[in-house]
N, C-alpha and C positions, 0 to 999 in steps of 0.2 A: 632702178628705173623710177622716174618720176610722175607723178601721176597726177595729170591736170583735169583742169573741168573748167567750162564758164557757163558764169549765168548771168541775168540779169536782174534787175531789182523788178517787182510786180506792185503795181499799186495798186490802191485800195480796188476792193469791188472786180479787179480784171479778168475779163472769161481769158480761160486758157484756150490753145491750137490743140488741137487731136496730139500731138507730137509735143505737148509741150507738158512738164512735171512742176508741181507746186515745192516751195520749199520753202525752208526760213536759216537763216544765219545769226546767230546769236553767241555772247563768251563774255567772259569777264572784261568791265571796260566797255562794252558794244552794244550798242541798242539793235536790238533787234530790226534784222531786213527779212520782208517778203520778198523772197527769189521765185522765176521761173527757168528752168532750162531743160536743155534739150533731153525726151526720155528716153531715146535708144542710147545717147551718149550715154548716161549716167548707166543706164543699167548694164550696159559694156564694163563699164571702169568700176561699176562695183562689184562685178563677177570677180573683178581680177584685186578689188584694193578691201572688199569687206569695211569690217568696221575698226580693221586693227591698222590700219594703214591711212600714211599721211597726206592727204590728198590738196594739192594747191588749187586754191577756190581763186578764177580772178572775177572780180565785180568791180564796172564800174572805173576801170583803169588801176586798180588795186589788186595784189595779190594775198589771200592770206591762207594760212596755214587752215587747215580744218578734218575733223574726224565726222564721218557719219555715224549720230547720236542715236537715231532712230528712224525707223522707215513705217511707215504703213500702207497696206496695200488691201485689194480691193477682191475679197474673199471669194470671189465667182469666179472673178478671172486673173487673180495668181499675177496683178498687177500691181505697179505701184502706184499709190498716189499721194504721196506725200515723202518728203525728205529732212531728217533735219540736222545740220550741219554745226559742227561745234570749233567758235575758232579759239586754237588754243597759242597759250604763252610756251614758246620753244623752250624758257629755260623755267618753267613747272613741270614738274612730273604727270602724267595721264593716267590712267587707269581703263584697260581693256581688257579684252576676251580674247583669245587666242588660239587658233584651231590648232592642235597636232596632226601634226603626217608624219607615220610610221614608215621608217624607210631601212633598208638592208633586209639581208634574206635570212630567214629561222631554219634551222636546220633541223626543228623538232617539226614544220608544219611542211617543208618540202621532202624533208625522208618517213620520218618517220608518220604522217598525214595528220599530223595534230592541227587542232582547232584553234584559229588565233582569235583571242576577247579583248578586247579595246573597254574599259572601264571611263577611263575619261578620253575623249575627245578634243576637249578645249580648257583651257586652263587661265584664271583670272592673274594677271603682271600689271603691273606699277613701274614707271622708266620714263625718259625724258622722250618727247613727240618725233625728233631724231631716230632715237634708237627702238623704236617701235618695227613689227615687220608681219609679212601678212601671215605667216605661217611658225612652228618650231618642228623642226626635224626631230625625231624620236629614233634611235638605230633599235632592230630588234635582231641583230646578227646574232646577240650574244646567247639569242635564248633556243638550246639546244636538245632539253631534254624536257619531257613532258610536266609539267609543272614550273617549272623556270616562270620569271617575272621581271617586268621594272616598276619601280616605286619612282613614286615623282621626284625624290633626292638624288636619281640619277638620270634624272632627264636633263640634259646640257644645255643651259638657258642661253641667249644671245647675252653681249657686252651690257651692262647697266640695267638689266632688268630682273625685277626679284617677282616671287609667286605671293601671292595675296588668298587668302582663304581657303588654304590648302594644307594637310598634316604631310611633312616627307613621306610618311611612311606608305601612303596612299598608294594602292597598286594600281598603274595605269594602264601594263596590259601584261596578260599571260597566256599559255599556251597548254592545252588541256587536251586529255586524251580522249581519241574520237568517242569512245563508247563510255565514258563519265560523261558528258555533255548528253548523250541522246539519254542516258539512264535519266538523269536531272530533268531533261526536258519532258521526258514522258511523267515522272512525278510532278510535276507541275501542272503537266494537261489534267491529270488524273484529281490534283486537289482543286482545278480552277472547274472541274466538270461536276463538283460533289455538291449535292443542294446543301444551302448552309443549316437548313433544319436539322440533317445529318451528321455534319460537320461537328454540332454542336455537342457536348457529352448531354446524357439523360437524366433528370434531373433523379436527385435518388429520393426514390419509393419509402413514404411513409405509413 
């Protein structure tokens, strides 16, 4: 699916509409444009396109290619207020961030009720702006018995795209048995509760 957006150019100095989001477009080759467009549009299309996804920007009778570089928003109210849009060369490579969704069913956490741990979440790829996408599937069918794992070298990457700043060996999720989690997690309450005066050894007695 394709995933469009317009905006307009903003000149200098221009108050915004209650309804309306700042932005800027800028890339290699391109002088920077102040954009304004519309805010419920954008925050719709970026629920669904994130920052991994190819977004066609038209301005100005122009279409061009573009990643949302960064967002800022407005810390009270969980809004945005700024956007900013990176337009990129189709036949360079990008470099994004990329959420994992765990998908298939664990036969250690539906029979036997083990605890499933997600270790990484999102994972950094390098790939052509093409072959970019908003998600990567992860199966976790395979993991069946309590301790079972997958390492990033068996996470099934999409067509033309490799992992950037990541060891294969990296466990990205496992599935642990219900009563080693809660024992762990009660060790943890128990050393995050100890004054660190305590914590500390005594110094030895001269």
């Amino acid at each position: 699916m394709e995933l469009k957006l317009l905006a307009e150019i903003r000149t200098k100095n221009e108050k915004l509409a209650p309804d309306q989001l700042a932005g800027i477009l800028y890339g290699r080759g391109l002088e920077s444009i102040q954009l304004k467009l519309n805010y419920n549009v954008f925050n719709k299309l970026f629920t669904e396109a994130g920052e991994s996804n190819l977004i066609s920007l038209s301005l100005d009778g122009q279409e061009f290619p573009v990643l949302v570089k960064a967002t800022q928003k407005d810390v009270l109210k969980n809004t945005f207020i700024h956007v900013d849009f990176y337009k990129v060369n189709m036949k360079e490579k990008v470099r994004a961030e990329v959420p994992l969704e765990f998908v298939g069913e664990s036969k250690a956490v539906k029979e036997l009720s083990g605890v499933f741990i997600a270790n990484i979440d999102e994972i950094s790829v390098e790939c052509l702006p093409a072959d970019l996408v908003d998600h990567i599937d992860v199966d976790i069918s395979n993991l069946n018995e309590f301790g079972d794992l997958l390492r990033l070298s068996e996470v099934n990457l999409p067509k033309g795209m490799e992992i950037l700043h990541h060891e294969g060996n990296e466990v990205v999720c496992v599935v642990e048995e219900p009563k080693k989690v809660v024992a762990e997690a009660v060790v943890a309450a128990e050393v995050a509760a100890t004054p660190a005066e305590e914590a500390m050894p005594a110094p030895d007695a001269k």
